[in-house]
mmCIF file of the C-alpha atoms, coordinates in Angstrom:
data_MODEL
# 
_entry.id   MODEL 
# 
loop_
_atom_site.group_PDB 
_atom_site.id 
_atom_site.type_symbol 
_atom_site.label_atom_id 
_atom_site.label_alt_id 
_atom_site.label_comp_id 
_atom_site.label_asym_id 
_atom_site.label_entity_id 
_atom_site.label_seq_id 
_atom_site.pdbx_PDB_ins_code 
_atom_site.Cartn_x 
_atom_site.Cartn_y 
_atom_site.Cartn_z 
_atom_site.occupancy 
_atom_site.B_iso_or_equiv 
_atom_site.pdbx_formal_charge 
_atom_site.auth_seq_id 
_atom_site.auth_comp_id 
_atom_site.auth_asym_id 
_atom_site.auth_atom_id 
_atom_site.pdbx_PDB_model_num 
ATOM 1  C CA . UNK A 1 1  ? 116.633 192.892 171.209 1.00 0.00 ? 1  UNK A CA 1 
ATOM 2  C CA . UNK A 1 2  ? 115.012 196.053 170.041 1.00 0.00 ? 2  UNK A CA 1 
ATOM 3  C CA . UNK A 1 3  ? 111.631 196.219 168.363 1.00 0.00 ? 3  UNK A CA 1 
ATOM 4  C CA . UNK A 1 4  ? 113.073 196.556 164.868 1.00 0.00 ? 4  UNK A CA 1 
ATOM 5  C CA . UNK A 1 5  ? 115.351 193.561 165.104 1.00 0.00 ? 5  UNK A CA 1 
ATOM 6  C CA . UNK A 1 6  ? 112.173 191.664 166.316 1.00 0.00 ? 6  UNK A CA 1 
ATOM 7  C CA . UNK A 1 7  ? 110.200 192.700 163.434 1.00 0.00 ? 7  UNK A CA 1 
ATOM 8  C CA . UNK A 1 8  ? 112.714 191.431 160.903 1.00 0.00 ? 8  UNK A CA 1 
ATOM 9  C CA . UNK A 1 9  ? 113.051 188.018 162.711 1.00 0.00 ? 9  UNK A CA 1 
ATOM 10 C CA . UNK A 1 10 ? 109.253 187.807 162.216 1.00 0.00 ? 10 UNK A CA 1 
ATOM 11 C CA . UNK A 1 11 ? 109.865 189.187 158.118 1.00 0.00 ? 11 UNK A CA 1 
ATOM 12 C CA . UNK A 1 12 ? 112.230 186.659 157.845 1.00 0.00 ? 12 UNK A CA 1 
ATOM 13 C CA . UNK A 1 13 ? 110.184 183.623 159.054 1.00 0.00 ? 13 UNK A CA 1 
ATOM 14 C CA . UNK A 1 14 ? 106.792 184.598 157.780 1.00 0.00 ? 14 UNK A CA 1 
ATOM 15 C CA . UNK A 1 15 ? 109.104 184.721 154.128 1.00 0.00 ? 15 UNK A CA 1 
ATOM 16 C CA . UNK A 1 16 ? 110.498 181.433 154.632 1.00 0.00 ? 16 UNK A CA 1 
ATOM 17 C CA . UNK A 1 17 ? 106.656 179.870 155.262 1.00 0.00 ? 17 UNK A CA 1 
ATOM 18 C CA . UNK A 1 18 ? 105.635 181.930 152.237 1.00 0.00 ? 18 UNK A CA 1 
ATOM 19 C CA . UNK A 1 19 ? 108.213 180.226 150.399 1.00 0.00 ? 19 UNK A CA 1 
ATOM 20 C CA . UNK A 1 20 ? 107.458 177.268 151.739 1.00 0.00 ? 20 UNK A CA 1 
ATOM 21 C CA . UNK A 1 21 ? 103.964 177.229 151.034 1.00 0.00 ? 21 UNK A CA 1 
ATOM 22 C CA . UNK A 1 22 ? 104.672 178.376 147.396 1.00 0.00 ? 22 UNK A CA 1 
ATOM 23 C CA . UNK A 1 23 ? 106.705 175.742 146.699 1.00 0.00 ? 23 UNK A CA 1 
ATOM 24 C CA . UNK A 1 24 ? 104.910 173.040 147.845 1.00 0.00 ? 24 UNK A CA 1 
ATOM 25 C CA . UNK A 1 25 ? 102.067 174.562 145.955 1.00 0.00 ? 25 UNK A CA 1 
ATOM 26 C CA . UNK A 1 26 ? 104.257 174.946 142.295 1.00 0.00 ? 26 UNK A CA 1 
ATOM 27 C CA . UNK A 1 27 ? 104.943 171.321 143.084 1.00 0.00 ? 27 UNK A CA 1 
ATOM 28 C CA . UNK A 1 28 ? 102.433 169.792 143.769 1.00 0.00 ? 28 UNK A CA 1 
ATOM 29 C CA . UNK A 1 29 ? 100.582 171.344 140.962 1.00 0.00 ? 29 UNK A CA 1 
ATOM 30 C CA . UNK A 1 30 ? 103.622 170.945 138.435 1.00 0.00 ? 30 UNK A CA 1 
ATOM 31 C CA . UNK A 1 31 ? 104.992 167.665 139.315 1.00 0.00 ? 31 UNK A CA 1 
ATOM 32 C CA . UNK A 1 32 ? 102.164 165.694 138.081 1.00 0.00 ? 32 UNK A CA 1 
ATOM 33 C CA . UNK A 1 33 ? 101.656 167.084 134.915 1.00 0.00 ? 33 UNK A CA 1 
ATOM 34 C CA . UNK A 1 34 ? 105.164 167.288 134.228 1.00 0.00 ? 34 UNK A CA 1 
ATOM 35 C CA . UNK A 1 35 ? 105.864 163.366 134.992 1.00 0.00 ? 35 UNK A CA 1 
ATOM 36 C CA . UNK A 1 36 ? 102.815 163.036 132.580 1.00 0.00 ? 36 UNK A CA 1 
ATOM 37 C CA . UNK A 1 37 ? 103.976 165.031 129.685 1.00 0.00 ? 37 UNK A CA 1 
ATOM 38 C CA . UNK A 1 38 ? 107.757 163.206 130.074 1.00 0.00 ? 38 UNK A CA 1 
ATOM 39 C CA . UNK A 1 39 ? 106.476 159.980 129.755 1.00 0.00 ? 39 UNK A CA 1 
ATOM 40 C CA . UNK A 1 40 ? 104.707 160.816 126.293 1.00 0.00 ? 40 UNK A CA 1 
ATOM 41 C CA . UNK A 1 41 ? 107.208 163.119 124.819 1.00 0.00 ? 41 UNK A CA 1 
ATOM 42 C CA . UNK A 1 42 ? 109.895 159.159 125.794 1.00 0.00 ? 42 UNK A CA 1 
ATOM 43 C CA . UNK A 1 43 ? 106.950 157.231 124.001 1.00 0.00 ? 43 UNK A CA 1 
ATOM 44 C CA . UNK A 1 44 ? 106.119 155.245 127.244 1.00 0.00 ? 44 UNK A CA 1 
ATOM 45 C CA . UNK A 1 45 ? 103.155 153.975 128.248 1.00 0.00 ? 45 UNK A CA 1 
ATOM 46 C CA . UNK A 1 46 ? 101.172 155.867 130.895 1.00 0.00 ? 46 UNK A CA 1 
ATOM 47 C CA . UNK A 1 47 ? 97.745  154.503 131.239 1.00 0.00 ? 47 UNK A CA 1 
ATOM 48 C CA . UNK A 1 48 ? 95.559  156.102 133.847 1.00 0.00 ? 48 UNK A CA 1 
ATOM 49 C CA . UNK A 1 49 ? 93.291  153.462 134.087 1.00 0.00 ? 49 UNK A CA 1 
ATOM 50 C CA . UNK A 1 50 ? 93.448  152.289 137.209 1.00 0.00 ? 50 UNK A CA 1 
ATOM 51 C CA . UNK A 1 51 ? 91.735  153.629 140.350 1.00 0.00 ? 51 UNK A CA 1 
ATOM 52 C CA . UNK A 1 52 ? 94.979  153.084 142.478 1.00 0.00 ? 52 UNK A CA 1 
ATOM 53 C CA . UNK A 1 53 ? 97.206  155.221 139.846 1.00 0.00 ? 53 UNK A CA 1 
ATOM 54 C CA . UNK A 1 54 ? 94.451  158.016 140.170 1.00 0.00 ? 54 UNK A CA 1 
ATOM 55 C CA . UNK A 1 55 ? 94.581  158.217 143.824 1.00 0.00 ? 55 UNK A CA 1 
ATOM 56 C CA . UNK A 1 56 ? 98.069  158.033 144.161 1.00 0.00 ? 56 UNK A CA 1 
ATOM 57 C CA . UNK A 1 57 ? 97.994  161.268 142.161 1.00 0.00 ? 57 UNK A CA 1 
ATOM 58 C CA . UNK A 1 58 ? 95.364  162.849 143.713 1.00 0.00 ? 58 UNK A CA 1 
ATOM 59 C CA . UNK A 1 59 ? 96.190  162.138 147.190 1.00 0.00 ? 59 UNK A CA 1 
ATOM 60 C CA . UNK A 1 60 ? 100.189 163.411 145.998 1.00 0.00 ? 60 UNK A CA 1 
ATOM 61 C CA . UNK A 1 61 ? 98.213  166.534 144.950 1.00 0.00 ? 61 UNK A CA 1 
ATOM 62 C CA . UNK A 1 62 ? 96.018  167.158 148.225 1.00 0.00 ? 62 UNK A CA 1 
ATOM 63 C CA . UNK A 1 63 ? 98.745  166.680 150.186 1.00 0.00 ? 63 UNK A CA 1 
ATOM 64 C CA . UNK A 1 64 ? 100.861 169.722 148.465 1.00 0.00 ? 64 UNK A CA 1 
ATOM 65 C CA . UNK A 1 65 ? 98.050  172.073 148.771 1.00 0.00 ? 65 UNK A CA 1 
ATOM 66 C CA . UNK A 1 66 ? 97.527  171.506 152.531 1.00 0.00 ? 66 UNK A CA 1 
ATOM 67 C CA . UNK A 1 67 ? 100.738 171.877 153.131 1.00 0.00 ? 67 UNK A CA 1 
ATOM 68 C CA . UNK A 1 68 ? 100.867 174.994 151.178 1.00 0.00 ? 68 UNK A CA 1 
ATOM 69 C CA . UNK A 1 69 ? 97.511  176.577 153.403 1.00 0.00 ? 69 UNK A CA 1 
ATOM 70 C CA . UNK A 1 70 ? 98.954  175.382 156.619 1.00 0.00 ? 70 UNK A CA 1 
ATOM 71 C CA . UNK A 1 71 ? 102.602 177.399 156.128 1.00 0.00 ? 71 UNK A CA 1 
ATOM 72 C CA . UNK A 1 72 ? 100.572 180.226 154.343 1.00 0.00 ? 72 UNK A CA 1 
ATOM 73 C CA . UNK A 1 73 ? 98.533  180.299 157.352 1.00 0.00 ? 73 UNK A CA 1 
ATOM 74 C CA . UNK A 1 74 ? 101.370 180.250 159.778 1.00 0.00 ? 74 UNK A CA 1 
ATOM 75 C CA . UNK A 1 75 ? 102.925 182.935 157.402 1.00 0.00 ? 75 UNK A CA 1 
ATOM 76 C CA . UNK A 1 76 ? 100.000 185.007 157.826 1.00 0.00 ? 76 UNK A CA 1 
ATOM 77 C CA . UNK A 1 77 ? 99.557  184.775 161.647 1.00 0.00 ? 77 UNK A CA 1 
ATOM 78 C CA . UNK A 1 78 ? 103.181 185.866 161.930 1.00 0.00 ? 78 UNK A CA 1 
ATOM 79 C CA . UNK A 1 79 ? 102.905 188.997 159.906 1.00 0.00 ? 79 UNK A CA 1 
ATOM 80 C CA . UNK A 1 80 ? 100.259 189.722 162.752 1.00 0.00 ? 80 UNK A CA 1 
ATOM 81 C CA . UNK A 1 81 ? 102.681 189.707 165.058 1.00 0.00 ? 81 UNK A CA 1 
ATOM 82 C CA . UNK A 1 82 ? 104.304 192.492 163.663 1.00 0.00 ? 82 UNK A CA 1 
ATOM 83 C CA . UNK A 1 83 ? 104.041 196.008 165.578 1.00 0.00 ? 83 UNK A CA 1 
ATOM 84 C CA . UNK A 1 84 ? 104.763 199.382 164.839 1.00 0.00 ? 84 UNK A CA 1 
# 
């Protein structure tokens, strides 16, 4: 293929990592709070008081944002590949 086809193949996956990343970022951050806020605008119960409940949700939240920097650093090192 010609260099200009090859470029866009690389546009087009470094995107799809982007949005990748993003998402996993949005929902990671979002998903928590969300849950949180749902369960107190339905009058449940939602008691944080255990250590267990706060890992759960911390551990939910670390694992978003790595996944977000590893396809935001693939993303990146695929724009690189990029020539003129």
């Amino acid at each position: 293929m010609g260099k200009i086809a090859d470029n866009e193949r690389i546009k087009l996956k470094a995107t799809f990592c982007n949005n990748v990343a993003a998402g996993s970022l949005v929902g990671g951050a979002a998903v928590p709070y969300v849950s949180f806020f749902q369960k107190i605008a339905s009058h449940q119960t939602f008691s944080l008081t255990t250590p267990s409940e706060w890992s759960a949700i911390g551990a939910a939240i670390l694992i978003a944002f790595a996944i977000a920097i590893v396809f935001r650093w693939e993303a990146n090192s695929e724009i690189k590949k990029i020539t003129d």
